[in-house]
Phi, psi and omega in degrees: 000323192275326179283350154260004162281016172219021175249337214294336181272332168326290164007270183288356184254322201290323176270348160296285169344310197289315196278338184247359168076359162305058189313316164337265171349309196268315206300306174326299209280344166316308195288343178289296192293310169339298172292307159335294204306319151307316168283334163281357157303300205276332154271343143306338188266345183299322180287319177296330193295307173262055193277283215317310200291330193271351192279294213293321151306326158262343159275338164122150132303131207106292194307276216245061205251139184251089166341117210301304181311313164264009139301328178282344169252008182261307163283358138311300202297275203310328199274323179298298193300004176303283211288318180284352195310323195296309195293327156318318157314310176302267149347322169274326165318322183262138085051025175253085164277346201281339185246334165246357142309313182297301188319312180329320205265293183322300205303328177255012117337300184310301175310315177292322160269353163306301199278343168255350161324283162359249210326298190297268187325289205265342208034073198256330190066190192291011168280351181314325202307306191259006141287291207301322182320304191310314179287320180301002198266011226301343145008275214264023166215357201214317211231059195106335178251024191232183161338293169302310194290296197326316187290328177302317172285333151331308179320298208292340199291321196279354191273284165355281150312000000 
């Protein structure tokens, strides 16, 4: 939550920039979120490392127990959709929806068959739950919303001048 509240202005800056033709601008600011996104790793992995100790101070010894695993695929899950989120953003700033429109109709099919694959095929249990999210993102990682496409519109940008 605190990395989309410092992500939330992007949108909208990313489409001015965008509009005024300031590569400058986005790549800094790619390089900015970028770096958030590292620091903000690095206090997840702090949290995962002591999840057992703080689930038990706050759920009671006993009471509740939570299993390593899934703290460890809860923290995949989040750091991914972290990481695709800025590009997503981004992206949405020029308009280019056409492709994560497409992702949109595809991604929860895909989650859905990921996920009883998991369970049925691999016996994965509920972790499937947070793996197939991941895979279903492929949005925010694979196809227009990630790096490569962010790289790609670079491309096109220098191509341009």
């Amino acid at each position: 939550m605190i990395f989309n509240i410092f992500l939330i202005p992007f949108w909208s800056a990313s489409t001015e920039a965008y509009q005024k033709n300031d590569i400058n601008w986005i790549r800094n600011g790619m390089k900015r979120y970028n770096q958030l996104n590292l620091l903000m790793l690095f206090g997840f992995v702090l949290m995962l490392f002591f999840s057992g100790p703080f689930y038990r101070l706050w759920l009671g010894e006993g009471k509740v127990t939570i299993q390593f695993i899934w703290s460890f695929w809860g923290f995949v899950y989040f750091n991914v959709m972290m990481y695709g989120s800025k590009y997503v953003q981004f992206l949405n700033g020029i308009s280019a929806l056409r492709l994560q429109f497409i992702a949109s109709l595809i991604s929860p099919f895909l989650y859905i068959g990921v996920v009883l694959t998991l369970i049925k095929v691999f016996h994965l249990g509920l972790y499937s739950i947070f793996i197939g999210a991941v895979i279903a993102n492929f949005n925010g990682l694979n196809t227009g919303s990630s790096p490569v496409s962010y790289g790609d519109q670079q491309e096109q940008e220098r191509n341009l001048d």
